[in-house]
N, CA, C and O atoms as a GROMACS GRO file, in nm:
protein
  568
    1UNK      N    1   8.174   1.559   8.725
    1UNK     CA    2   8.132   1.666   8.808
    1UNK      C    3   8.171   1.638   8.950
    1UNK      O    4   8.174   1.524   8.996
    2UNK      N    5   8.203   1.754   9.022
    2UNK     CA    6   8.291   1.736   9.142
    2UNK      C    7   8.176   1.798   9.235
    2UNK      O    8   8.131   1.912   9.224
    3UNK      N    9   8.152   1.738   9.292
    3UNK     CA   10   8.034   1.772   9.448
    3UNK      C   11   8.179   1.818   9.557
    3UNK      O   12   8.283   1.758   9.583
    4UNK      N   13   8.112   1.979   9.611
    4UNK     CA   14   8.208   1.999   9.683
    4UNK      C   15   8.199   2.142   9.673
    4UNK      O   16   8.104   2.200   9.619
    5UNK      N   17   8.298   2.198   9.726
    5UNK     CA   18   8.273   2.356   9.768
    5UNK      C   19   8.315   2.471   9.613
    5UNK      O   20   8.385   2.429   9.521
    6UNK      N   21   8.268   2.581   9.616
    6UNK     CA   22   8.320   2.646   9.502
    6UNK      C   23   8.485   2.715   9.579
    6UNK      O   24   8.528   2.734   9.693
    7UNK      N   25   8.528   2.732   9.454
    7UNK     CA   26   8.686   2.746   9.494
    7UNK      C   27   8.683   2.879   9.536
    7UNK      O   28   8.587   2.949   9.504
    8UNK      N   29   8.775   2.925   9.603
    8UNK     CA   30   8.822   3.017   9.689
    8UNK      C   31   8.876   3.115   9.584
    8UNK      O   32   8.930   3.053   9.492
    9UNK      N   33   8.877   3.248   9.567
    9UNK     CA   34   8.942   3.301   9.563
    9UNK      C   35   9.102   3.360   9.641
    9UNK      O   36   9.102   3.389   9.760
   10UNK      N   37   9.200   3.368   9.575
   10UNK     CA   38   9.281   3.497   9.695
   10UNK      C   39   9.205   3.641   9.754
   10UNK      O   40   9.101   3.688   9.707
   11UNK      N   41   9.264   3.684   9.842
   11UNK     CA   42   9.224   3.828   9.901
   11UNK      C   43   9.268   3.936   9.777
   11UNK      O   44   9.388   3.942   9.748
   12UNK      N   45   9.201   3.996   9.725
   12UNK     CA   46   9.283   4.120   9.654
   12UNK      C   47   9.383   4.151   9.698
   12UNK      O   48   9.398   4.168   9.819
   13UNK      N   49   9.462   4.165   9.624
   13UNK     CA   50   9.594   4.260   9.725
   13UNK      C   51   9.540   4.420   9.742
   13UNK      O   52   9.457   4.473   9.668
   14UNK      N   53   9.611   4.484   9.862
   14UNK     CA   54   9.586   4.603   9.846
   14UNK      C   55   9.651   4.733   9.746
   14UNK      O   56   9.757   4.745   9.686
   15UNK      N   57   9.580   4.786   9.755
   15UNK     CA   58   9.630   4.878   9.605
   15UNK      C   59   9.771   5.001   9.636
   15UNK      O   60   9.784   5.094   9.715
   16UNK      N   61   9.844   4.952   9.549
   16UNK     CA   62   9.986   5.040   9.562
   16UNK      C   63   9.984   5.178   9.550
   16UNK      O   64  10.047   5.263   9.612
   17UNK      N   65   9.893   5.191   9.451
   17UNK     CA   66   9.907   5.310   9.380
   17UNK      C   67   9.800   5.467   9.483
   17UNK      O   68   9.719   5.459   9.575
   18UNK      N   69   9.840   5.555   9.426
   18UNK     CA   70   9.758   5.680   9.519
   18UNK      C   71   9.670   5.724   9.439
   18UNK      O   72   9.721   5.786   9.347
   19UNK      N   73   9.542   5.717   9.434
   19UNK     CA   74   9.437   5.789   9.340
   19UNK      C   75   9.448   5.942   9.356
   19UNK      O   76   9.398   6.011   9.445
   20UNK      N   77   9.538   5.988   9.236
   20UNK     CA   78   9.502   6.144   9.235
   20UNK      C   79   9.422   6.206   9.157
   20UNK      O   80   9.461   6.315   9.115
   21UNK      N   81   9.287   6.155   9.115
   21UNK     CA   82   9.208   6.198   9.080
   21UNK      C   83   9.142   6.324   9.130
   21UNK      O   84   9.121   6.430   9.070
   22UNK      N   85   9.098   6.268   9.324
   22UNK     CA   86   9.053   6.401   9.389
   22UNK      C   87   9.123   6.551   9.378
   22UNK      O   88   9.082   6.667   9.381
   23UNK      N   89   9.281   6.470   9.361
   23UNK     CA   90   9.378   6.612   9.403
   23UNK      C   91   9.408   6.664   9.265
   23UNK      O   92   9.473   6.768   9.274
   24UNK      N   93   9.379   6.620   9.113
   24UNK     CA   94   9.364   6.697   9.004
   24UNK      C   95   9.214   6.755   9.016
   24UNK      O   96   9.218   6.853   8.942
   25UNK      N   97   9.151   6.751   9.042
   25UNK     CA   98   8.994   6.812   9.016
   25UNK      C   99   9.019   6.926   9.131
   25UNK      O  100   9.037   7.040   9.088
   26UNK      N  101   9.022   6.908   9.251
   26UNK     CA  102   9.095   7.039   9.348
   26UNK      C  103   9.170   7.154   9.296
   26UNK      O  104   9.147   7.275   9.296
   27UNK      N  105   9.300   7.059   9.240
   27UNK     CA  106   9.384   7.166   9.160
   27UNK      C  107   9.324   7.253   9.020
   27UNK      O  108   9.353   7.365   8.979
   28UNK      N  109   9.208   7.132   8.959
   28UNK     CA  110   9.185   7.227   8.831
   28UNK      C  111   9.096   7.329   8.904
   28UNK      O  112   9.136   7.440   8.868
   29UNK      N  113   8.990   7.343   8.996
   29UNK     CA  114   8.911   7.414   9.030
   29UNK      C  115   8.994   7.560   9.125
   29UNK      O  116   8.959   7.678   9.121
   30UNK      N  117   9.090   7.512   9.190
   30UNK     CA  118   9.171   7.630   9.253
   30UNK      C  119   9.218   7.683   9.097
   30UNK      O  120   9.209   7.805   9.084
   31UNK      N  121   9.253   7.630   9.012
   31UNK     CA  122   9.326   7.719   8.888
   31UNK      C  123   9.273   7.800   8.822
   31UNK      O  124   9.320   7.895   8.761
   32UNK      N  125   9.088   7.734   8.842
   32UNK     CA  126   9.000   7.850   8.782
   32UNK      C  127   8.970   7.970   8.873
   32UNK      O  128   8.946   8.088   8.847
   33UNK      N  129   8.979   7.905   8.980
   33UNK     CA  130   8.922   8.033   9.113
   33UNK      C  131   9.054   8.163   9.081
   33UNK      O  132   9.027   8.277   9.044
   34UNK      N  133   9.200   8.110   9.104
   34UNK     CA  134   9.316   8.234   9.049
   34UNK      C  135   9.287   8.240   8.932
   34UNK      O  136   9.397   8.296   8.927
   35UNK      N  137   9.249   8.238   8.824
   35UNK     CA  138   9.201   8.264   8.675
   35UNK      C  139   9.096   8.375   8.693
   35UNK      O  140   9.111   8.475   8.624
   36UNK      N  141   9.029   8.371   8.747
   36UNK     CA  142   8.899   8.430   8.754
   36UNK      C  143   8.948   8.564   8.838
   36UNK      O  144   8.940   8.679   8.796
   37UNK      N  145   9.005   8.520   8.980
   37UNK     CA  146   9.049   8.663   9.048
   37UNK      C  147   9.180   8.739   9.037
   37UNK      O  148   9.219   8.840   9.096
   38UNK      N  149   9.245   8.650   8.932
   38UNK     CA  150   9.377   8.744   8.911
   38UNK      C  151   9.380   8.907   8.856
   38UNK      O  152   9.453   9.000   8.888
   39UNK      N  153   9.273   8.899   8.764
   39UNK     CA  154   9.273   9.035   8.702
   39UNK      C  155   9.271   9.165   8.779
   39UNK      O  156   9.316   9.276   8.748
   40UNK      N  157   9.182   9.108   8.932
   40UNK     CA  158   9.141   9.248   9.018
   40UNK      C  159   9.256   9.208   9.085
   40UNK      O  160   9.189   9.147   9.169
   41UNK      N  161   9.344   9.193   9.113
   41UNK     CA  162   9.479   9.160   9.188
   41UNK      C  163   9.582   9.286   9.149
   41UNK      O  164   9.673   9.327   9.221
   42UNK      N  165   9.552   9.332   9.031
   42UNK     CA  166   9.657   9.376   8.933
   42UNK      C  167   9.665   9.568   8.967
   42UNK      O  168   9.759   9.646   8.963
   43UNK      N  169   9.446   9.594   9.012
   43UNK     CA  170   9.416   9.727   8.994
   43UNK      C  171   9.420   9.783   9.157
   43UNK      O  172   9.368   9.872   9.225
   44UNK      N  173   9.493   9.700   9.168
   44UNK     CA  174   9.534   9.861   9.304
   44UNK      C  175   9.617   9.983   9.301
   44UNK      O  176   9.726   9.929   9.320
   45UNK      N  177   9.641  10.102   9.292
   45UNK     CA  178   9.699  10.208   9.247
   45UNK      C  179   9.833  10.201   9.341
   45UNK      O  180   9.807  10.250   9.450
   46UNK      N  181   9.909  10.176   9.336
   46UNK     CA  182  10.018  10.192   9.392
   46UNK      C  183  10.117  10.381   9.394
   46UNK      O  184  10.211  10.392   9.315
   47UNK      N  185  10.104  10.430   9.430
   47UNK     CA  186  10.180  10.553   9.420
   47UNK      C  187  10.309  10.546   9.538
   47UNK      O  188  10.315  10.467   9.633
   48UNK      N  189  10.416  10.661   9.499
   48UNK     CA  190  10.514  10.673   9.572
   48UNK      C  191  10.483  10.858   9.640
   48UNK      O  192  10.502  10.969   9.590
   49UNK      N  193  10.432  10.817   9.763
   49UNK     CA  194  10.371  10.953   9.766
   49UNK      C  195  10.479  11.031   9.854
   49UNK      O  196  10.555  10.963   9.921
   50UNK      N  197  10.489  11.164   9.857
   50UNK     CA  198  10.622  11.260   9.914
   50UNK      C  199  10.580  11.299  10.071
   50UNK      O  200  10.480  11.335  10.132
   51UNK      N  201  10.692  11.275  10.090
   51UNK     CA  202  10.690  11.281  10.262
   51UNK      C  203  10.696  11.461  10.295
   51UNK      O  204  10.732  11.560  10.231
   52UNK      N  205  10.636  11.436  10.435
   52UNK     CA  206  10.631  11.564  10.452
   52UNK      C  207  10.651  11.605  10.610
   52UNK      O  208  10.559  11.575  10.686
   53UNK      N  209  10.778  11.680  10.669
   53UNK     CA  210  10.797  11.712  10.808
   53UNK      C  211  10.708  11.744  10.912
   53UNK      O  212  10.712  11.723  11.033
   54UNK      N  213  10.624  11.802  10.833
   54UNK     CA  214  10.516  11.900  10.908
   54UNK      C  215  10.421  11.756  10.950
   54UNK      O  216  10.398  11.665  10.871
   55UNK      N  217  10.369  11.761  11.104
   55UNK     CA  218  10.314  11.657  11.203
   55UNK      C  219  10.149  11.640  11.142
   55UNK      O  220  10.089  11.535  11.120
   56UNK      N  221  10.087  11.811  11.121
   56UNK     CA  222   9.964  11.822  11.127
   56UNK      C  223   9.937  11.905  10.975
   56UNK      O  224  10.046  11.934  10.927
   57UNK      N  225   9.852  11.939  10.910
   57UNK     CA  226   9.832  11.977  10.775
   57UNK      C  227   9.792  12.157  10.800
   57UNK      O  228   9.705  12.160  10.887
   58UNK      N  229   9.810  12.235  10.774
   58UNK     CA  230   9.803  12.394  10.799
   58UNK      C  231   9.693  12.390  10.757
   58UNK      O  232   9.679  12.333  10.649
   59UNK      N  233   9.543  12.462  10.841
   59UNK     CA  234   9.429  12.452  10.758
   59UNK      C  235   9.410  12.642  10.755
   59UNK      O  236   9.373  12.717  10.845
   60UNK      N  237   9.456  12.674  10.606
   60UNK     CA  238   9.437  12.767  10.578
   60UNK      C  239   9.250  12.875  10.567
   60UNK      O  240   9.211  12.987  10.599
   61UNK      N  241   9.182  12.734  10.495
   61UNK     CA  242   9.032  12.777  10.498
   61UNK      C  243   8.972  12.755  10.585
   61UNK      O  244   9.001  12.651  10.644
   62UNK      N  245   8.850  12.846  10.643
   62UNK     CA  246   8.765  12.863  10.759
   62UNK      C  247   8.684  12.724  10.755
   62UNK      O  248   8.672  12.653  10.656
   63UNK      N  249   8.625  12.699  10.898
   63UNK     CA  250   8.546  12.608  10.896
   63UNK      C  251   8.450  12.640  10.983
   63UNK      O  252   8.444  12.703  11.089
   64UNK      N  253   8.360  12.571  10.900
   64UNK     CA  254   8.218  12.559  10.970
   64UNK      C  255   8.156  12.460  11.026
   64UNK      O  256   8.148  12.347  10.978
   65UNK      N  257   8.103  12.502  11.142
   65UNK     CA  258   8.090  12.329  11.232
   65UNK      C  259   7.950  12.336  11.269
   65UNK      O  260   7.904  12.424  11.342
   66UNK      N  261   7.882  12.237  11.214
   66UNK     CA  262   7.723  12.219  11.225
   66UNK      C  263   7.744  12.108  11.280
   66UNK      O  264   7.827  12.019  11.264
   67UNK      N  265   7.588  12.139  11.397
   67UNK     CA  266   7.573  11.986  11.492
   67UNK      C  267   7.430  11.967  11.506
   67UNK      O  268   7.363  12.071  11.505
   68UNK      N  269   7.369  11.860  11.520
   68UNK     CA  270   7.223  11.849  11.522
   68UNK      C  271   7.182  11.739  11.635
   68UNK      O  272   7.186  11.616  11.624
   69UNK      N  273   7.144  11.813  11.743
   69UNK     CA  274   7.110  11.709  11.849
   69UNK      C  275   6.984  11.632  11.817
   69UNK      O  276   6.906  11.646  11.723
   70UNK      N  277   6.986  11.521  11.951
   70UNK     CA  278   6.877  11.409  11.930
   70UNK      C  279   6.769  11.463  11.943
   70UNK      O  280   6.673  11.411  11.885
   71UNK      N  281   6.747  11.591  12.025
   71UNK     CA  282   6.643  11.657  12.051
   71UNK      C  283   6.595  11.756  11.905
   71UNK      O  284   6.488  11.816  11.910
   72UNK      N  285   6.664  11.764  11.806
   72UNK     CA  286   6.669  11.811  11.670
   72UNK      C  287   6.682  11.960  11.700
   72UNK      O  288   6.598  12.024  11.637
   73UNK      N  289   6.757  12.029  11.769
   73UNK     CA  290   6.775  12.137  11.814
   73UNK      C  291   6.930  12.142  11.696
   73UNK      O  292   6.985  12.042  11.650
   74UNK      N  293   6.970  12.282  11.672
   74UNK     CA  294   7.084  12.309  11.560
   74UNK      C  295   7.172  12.393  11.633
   74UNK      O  296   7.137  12.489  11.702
   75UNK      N  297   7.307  12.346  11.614
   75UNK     CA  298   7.391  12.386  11.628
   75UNK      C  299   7.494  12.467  11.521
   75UNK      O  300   7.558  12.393  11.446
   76UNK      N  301   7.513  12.603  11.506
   76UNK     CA  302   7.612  12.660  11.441
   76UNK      C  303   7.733  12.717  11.517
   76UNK      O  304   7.712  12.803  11.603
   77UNK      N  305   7.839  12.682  11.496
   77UNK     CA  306   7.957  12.678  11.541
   77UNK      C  307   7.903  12.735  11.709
   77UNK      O  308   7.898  12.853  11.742
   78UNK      N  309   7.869  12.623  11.792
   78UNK     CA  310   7.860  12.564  11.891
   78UNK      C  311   7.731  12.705  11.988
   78UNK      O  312   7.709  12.702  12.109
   79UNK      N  313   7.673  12.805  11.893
   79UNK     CA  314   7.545  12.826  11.923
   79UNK      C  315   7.421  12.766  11.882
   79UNK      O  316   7.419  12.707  11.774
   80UNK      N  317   7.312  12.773  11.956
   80UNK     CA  318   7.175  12.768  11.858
   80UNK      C  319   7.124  12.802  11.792
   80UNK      O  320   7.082  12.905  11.845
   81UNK      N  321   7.080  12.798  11.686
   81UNK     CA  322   7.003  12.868  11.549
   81UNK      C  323   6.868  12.778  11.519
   81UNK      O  324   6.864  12.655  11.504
   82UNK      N  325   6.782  12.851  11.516
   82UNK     CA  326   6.647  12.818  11.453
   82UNK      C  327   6.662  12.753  11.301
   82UNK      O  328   6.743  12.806  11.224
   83UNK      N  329   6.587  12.640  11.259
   83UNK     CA  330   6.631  12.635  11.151
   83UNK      C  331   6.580  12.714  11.030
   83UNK      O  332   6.642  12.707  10.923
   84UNK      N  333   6.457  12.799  11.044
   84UNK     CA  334   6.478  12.870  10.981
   84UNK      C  335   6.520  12.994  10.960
   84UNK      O  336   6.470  13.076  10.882
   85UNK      N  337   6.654  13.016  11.063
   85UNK     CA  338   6.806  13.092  11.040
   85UNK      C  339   6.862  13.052  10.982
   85UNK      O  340   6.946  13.124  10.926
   86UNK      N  341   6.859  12.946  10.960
   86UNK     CA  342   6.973  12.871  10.902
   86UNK      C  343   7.058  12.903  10.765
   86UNK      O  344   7.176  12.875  10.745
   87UNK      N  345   6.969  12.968  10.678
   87UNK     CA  346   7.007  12.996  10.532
   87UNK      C  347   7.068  13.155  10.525
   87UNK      O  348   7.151  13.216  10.458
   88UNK      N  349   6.951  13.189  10.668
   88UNK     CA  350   7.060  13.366  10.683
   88UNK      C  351   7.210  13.349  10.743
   88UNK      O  352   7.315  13.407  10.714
   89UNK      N  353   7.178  13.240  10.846
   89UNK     CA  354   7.332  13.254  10.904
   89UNK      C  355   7.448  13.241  10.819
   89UNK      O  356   7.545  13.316  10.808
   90UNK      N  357   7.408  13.087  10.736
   90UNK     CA  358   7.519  13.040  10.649
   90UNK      C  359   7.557  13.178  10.553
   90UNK      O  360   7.675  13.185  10.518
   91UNK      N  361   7.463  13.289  10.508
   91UNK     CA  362   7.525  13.369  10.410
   91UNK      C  363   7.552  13.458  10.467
   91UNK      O  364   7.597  13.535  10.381
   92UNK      N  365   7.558  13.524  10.594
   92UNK     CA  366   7.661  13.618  10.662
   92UNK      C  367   7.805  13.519  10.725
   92UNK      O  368   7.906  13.573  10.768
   93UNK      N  369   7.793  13.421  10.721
   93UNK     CA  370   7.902  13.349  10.758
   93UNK      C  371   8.005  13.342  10.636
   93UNK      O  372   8.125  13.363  10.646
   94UNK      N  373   7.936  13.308  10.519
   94UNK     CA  374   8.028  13.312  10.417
   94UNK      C  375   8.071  13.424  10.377
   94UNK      O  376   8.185  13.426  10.330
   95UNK      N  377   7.990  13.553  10.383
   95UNK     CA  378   8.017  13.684  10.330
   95UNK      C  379   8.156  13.693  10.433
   95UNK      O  380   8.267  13.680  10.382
   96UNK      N  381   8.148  13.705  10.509
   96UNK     CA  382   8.262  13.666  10.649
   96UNK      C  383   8.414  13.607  10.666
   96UNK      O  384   8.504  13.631  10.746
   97UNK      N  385   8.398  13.512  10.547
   97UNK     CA  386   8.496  13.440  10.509
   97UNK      C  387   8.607  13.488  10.383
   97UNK      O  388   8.718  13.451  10.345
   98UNK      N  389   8.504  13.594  10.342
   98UNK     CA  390   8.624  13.709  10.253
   98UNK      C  391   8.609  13.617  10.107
   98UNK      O  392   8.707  13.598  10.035
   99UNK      N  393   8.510  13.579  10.084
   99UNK     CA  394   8.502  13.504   9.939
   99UNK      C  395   8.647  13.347   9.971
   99UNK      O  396   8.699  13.300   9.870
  100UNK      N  397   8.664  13.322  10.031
  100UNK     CA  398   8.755  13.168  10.066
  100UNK      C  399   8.627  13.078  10.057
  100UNK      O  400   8.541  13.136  10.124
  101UNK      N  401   8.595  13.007  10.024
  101UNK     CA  402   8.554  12.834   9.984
  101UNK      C  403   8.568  12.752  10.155
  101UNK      O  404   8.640  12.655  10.178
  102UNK      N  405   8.489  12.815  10.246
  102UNK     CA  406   8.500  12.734  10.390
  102UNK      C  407   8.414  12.593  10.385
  102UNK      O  408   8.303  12.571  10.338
  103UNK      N  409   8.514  12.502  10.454
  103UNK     CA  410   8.470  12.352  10.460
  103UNK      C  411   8.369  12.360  10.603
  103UNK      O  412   8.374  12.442  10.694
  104UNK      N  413   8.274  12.239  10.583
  104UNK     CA  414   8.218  12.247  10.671
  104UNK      C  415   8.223  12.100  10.747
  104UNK      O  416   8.249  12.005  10.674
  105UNK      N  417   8.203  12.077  10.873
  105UNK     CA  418   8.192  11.985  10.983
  105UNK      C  419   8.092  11.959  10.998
  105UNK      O  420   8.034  12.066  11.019
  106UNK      N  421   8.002  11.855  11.004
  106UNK     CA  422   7.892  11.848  11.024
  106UNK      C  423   7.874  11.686  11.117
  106UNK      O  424   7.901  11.572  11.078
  107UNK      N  425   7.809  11.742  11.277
  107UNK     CA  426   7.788  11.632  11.356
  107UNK      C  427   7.675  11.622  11.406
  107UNK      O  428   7.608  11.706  11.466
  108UNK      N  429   7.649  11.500  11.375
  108UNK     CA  430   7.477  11.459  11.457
  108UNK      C  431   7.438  11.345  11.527
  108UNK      O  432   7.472  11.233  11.488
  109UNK      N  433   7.366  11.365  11.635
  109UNK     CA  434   7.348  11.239  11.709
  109UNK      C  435   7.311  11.100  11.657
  109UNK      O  436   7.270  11.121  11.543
  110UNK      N  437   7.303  10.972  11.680
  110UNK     CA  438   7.322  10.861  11.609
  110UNK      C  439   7.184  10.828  11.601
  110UNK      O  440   7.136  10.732  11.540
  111UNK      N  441   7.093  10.958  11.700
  111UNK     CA  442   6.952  10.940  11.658
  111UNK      C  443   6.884  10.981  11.582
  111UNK      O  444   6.786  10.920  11.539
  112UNK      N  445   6.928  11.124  11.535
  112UNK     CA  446   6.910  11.185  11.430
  112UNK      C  447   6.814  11.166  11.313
  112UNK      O  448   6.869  11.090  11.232
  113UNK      N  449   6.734  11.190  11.284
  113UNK     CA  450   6.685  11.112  11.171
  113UNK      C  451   6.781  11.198  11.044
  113UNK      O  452   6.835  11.309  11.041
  114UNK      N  453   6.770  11.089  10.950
  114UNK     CA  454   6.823  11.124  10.804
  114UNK      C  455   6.806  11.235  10.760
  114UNK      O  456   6.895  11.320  10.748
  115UNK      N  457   6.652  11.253  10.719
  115UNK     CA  458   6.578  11.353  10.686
  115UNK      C  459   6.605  11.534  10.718
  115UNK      O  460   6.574  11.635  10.655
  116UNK      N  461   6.685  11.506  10.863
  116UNK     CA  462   6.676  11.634  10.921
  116UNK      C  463   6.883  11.661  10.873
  116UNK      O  464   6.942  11.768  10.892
  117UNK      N  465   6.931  11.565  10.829
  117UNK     CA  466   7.091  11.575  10.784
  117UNK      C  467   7.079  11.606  10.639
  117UNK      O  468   7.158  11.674  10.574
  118UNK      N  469   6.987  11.558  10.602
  118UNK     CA  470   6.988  11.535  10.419
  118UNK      C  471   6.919  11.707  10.409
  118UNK      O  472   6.917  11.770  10.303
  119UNK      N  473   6.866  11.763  10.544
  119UNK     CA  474   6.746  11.883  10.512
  119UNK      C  475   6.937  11.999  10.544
  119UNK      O  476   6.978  12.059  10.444
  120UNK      N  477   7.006  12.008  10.654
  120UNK     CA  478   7.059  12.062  10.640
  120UNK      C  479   7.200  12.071  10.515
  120UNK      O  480   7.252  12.177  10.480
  121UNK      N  481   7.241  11.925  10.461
  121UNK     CA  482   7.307  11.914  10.356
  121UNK      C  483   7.280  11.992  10.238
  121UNK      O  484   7.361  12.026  10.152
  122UNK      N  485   7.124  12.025  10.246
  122UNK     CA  486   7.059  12.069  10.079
  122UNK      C  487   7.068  12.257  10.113
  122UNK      O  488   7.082  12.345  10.028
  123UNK      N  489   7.058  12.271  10.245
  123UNK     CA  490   7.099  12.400  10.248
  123UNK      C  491   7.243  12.498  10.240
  123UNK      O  492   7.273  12.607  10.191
  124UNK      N  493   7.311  12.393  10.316
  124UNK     CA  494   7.449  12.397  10.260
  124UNK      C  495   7.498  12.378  10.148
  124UNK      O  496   7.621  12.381  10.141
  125UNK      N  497   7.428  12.356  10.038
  125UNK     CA  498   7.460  12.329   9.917
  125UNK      C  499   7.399  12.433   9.818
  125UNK      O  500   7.454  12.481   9.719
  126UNK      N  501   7.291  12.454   9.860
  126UNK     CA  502   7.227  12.611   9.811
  126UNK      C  503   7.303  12.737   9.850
  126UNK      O  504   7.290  12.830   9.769
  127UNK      N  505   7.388  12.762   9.968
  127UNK     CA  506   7.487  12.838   9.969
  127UNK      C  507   7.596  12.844   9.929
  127UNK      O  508   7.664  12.946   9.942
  128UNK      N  509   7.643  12.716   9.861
  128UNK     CA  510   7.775  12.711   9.773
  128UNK      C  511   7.833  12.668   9.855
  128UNK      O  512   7.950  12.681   9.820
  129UNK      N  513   7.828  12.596   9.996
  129UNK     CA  514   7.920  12.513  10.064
  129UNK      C  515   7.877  12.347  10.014
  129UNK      O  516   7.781  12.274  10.041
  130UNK      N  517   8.004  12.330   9.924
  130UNK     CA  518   8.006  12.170   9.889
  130UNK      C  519   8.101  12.057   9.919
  130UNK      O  520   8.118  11.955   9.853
  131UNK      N  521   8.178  12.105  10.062
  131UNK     CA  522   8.300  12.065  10.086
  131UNK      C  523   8.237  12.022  10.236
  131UNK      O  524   8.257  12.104  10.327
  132UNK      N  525   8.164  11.902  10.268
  132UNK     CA  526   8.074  11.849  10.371
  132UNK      C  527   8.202  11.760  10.427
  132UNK      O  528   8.280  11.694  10.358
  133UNK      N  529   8.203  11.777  10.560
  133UNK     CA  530   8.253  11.643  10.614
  133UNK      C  531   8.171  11.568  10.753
  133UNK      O  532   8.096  11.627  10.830
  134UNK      N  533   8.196  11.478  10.756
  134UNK     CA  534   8.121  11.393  10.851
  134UNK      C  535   8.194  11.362  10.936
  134UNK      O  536   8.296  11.296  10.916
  135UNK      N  537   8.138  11.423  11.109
  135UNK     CA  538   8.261  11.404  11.217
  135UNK      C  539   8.192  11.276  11.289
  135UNK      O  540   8.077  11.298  11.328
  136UNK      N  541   8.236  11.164  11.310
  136UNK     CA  542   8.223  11.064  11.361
  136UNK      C  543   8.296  11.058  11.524
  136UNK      O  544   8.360  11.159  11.554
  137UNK      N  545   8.290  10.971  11.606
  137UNK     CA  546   8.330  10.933  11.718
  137UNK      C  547   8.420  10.803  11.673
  137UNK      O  548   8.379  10.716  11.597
  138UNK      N  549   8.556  10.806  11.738
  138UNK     CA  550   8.618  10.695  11.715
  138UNK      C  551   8.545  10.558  11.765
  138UNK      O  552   8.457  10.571  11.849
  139UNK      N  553   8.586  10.392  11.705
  139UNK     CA  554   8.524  10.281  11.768
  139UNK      C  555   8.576  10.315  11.925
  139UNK      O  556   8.673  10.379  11.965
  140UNK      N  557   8.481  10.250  11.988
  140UNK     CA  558   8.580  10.215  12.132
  140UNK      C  559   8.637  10.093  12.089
  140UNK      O  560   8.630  10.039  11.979
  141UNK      N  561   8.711  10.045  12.224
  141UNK     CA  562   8.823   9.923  12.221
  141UNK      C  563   8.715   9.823  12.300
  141UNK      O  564   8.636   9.886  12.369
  142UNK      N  565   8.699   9.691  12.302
  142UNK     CA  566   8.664   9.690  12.445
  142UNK      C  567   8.753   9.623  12.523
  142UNK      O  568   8.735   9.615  12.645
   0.00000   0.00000   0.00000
């Protein structure tokens, strides 16, 4: 028996090789993520739609322009109407329109409550106007 120090190892050498373990488990998980979202990739409707010279669209049918201030006061094509005019006006307006299908405009302050848009929507819809549009204000820039 030898009294004396335990023997030394060498230093490991350092390792040559590149563990791509991390970068297969990355890759399998990106392969499932395109697996999974390829299908909705596929359903966008693509059409070849026909050009047309004309700048602006000819609006042959009448329109009707409803506005409802913050103060809940009603606007029909830029007079006041009580709202309960409202159901007489719309049917001399349409009688007016010569039996044509008139679209309507409809703008209201951003204070508006719902209630009083959803109240004139249901009347416009009881007169057979179902062709609603919603006039917005562009974003500003800042």
């Amino acid at each position: 028996m030898a009294f004396g120090r335990l023997r030394r190892q060498a230093p490991a050498a350092p390792m040559k090789e590149i563990n791509v373990t991390p970068m297969v488990d990355v890759m399998l998980v990106l392969l499932v993520i395109f697996m999974v979202t390829a299908p909705w990739l596929g359903r966008a409707l693509h059409l070849e739609l026909p050009s047309a010279q004309a700048s602006s669209a000819v609006q042959t049918a009448p329109v009707l322009d409803i506005g409802i201030k913050a103060d809940g006061t009603l606007w029909l094509n830029r007079e006041a109407v009580a709202w309960a005019d409202l159901p007489g006006q719309l049917k001399q307006w349409t009688l007016a329109s010569r039996g044509e299908s008139p679209s309507v405009r409809l703008a209201a302050d951003a204070s508006v409550k719902y209630e009083q848009i959803v109240r004139v929507m249901d009347v416009l819809q009881q007169n057979g106007l179902g062709q609603i549009g919603f006039l917005t204000s562009p974003a500003l820039k800042p």
